[in-house]
C-alpha positions in Angstrom: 124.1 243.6 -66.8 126.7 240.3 -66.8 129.9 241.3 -66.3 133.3 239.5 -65.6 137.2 240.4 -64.4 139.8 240.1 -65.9 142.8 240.9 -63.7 146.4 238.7 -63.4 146.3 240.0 -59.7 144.2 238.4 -57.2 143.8 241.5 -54.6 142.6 243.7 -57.6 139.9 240.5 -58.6 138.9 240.5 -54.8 138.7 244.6 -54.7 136.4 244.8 -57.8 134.1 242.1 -57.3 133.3 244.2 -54.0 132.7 247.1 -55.7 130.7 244.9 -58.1 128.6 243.5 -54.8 127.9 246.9 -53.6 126.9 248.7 -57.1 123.2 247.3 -58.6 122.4 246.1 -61.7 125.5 244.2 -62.0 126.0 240.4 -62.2 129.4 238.5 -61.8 129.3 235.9 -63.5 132.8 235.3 -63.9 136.5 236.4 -62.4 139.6 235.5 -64.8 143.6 235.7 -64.3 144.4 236.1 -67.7 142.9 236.9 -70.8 143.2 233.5 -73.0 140.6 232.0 -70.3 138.3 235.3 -70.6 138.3 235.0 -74.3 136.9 231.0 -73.9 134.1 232.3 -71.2 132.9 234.8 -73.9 133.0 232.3 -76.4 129.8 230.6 -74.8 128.6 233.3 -72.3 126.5 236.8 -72.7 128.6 239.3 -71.2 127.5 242.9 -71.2 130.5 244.7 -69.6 134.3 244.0 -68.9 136.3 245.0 -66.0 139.6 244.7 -67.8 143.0 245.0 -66.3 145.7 246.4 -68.9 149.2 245.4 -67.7 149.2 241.5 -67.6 151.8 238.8 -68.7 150.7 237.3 -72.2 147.9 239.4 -73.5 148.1 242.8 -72.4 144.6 244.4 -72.0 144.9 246.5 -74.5 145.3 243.5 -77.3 142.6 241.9 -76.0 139.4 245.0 -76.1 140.2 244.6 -79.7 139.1 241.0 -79.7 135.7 241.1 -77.4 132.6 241.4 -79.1 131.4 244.8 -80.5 128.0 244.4 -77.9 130.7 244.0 -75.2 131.6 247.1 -73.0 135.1 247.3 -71.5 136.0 249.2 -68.2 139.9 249.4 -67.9 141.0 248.9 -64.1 144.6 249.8 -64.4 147.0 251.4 -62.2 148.7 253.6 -64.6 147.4 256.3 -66.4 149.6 256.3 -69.3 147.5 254.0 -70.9 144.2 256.6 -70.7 144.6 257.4 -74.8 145.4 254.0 -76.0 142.5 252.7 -74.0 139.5 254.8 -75.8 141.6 253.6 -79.0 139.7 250.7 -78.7 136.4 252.1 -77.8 136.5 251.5 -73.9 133.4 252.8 -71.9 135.8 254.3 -69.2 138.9 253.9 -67.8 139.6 253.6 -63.7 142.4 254.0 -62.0 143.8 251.6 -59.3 143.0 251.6 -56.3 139.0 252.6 -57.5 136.9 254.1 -55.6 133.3 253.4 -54.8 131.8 256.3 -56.5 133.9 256.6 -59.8 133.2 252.8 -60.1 129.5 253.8 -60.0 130.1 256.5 -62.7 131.5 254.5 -64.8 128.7 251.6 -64.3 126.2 254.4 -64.7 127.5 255.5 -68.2 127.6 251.8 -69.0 124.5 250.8 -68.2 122.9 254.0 -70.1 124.4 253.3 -73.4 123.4 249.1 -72.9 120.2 250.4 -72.7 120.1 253.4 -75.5 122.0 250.1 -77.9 118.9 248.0 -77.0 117.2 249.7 -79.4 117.0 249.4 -83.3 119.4 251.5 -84.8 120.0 249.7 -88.2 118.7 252.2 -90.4 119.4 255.8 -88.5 121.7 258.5 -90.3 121.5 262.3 -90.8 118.8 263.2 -93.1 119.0 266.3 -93.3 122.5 269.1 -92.7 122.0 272.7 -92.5 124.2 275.8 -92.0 123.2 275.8 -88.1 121.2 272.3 -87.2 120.7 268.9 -88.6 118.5 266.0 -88.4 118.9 262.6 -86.8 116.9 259.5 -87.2 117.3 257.8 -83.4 115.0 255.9 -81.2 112.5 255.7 -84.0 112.7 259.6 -84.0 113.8 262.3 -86.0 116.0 264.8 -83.7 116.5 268.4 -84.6 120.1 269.0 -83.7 121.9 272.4 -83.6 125.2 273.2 -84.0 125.4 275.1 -81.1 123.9 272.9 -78.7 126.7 269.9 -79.0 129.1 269.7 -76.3 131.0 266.8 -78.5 130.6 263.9 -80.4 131.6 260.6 -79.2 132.2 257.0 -81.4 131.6 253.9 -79.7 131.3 250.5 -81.6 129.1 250.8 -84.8 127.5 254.0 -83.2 128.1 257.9 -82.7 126.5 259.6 -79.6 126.0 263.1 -80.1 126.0 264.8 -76.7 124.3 268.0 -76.4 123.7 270.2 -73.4 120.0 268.6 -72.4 120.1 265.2 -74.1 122.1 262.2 -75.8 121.3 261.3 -79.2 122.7 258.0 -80.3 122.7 256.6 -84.1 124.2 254.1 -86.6 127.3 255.8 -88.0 130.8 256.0 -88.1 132.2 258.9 -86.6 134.8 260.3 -89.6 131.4 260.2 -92.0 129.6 262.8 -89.2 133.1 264.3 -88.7 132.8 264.9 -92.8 129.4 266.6 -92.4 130.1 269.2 -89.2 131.5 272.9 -90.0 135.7 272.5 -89.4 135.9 276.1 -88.3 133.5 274.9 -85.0 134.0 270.8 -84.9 137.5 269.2 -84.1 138.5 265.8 -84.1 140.5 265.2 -81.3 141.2 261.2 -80.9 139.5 258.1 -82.6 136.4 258.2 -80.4 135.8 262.1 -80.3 135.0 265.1 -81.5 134.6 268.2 -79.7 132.4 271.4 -80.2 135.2 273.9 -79.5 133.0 276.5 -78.7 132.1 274.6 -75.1 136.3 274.5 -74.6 136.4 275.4 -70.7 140.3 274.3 -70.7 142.9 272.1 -71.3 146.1 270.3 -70.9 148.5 268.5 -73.0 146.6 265.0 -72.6 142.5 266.4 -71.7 140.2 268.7 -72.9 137.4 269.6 -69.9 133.9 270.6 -71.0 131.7 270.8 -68.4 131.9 267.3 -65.9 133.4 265.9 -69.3 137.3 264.4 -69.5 138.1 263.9 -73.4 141.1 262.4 -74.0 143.2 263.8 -76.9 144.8 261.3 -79.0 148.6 261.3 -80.2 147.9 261.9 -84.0 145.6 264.3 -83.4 147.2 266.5 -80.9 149.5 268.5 -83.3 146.6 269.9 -85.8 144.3 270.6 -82.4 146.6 272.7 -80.6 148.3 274.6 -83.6 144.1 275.4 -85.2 142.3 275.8 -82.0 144.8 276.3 -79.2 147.7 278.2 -79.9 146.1 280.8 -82.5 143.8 281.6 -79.8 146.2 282.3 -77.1 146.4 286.3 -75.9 149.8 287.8 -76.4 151.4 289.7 -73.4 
C-alpha cells in the first residue's frame, strides 16, 4: 500500500515513517507539514492510506479526511484523545495515539490493509436480497452470504460500504449503513455513531465514550449517546 504523513511536527514525521520502515507492505511515498501540500500530492499520486495528524495550524485534520478521496484510508496520529468520536465521523480506519507504539501501529496497518484488499473487489451491485425474522442474505465477493441475527457482533460503515462483522467472518457490501440500520430488528440492533451499529446482545461493557465487544473498541457518538444509554443501558441496570 502507498501511504503518506501528514504531520505540522517534524519529530512525529520522523517517528512514523520508522514505524512505516519497520511494518511491511507499506510504501512512503511522501511526508507533508501541512495539509494544503498533501491535498496537491493526492491530486496526481495513488495513495492508499493516510497517516493524518489532527491538531495542525490551517487545516485541522479533521477538515481535511473529509476532502481525500473515498478509496483513500486515513489513520489519525494525534496526541489527544478527545478527538476519537469526531475522527470515525469521517470514516477514519483507526485512530492512534501519540507517542504510537510498534504493535498498535501494526493493528491498525493490519485492519487497513484487510479492508484495501476486501474493496479490491467488485461490489457495485451487492445488497440484501433477502431479510428474515432470524438471518438474512448478502450478495459479497460474488457470493451470497447467509447471515444470522445472532451471529453479528456489529455493523460497521466505511465509505460507500457496510462491513458486517460476525463472530467467524467479515462480510463487506455496497450499502449505506442507515438503509441496513432500517432492515435489522430495533429491539436487538443499536445505532451508536455514524459508522456503527452494534448487536447489543454481544455488550461485554461500557463507558460513557466506548462500548467493548470482544477485542473490539466502538466509539459512541454524541447524538447518539442519549437514546443508547436510556434503551439499552439504563433500563437494564439491577436495582439494589
Amino acid at each position: 500500500m502507498n501511504c503518506i504523513i501528514v504531520d505540522d511536527e517534524p519529530l512525529a514525521r520522523e517517528a512514523i515513517a520508522m514505524l512505516v520502515d519497520q511494518t511491511g507492505n507499506l510504501n512512503l511515498i511522501g511526508s507533508f507539514n501541512n495539509p494544503d501540500a498533501a491535498s496537491e500530492f493526492l491530486l496526481d499520486s495513488a495513495v492508499d492510506l493516510v497517516f493524518l495528524d489532527i491538531q495542525m495550524p490551517g487545516t485541522n485534520g479533521i477538515e481535511f479526511a473529509r476532502t481525500i478521496p473515498k478509496e483513500t484510508f486515513v489513520v489519525f496520529t494525534t496526541a489527544f484523545s478527545e478527538f476519537a468520536t469526531d475522527s470515525y465521523e469521517v470514516d477514519a480506519i483507526d485512530y492512534l495515539i501519540k507517542p504510537v507504539r510498534l504493535e498498535r501501529f501494526q493493528k491498525a496497518v493490519e485492519k487497513a490493509q484487510t479492508y484495501y484488499k476486501l474493496f479490491a473487489a467488485d461490489y457495485t451491485s451487492n445488497n440484501i436480497e433477502t431479510i428474515t425474522n432470524d438471518y438474512f442474505f448478502v450478495k459479497a465477493d460474488r457470493k451470497i452470504f447467509k447471515v444470522y441475527f445472532d451471529n453479528i457482533l456489529f455493523i460497521e460503515g466505511l465509505k460507500d460500504y457496510v462491513v458486517v462483522h460476525t463472530d467467524t467472518q467479515k462480510v463487506i457490501t455496497a450499502m449505506n449503513i442507515k438503509t441496513i440500520h432500517d432492515q435489522l430488528p430495533k429491539n436487538m440492533f443499536v445505532r451508536v455513531s455514524k459508522s456503527y451499529i452494534i448487536n447489543a446482545k454481544h455488550i461485554d461493557s461500557v463507558d460513557n465514550n466506548t462500548v467493548y465487544i470482544g477485542k473490539n473498541e466502538i466509539p459512541i457518538g454524541n447524538i447518539y449517546r442519549e437514546f443508547f444509554f436510556n434503551e439499552f443501558v439504563t433500563k437494564k441496570i439491577l436495582s439494589r
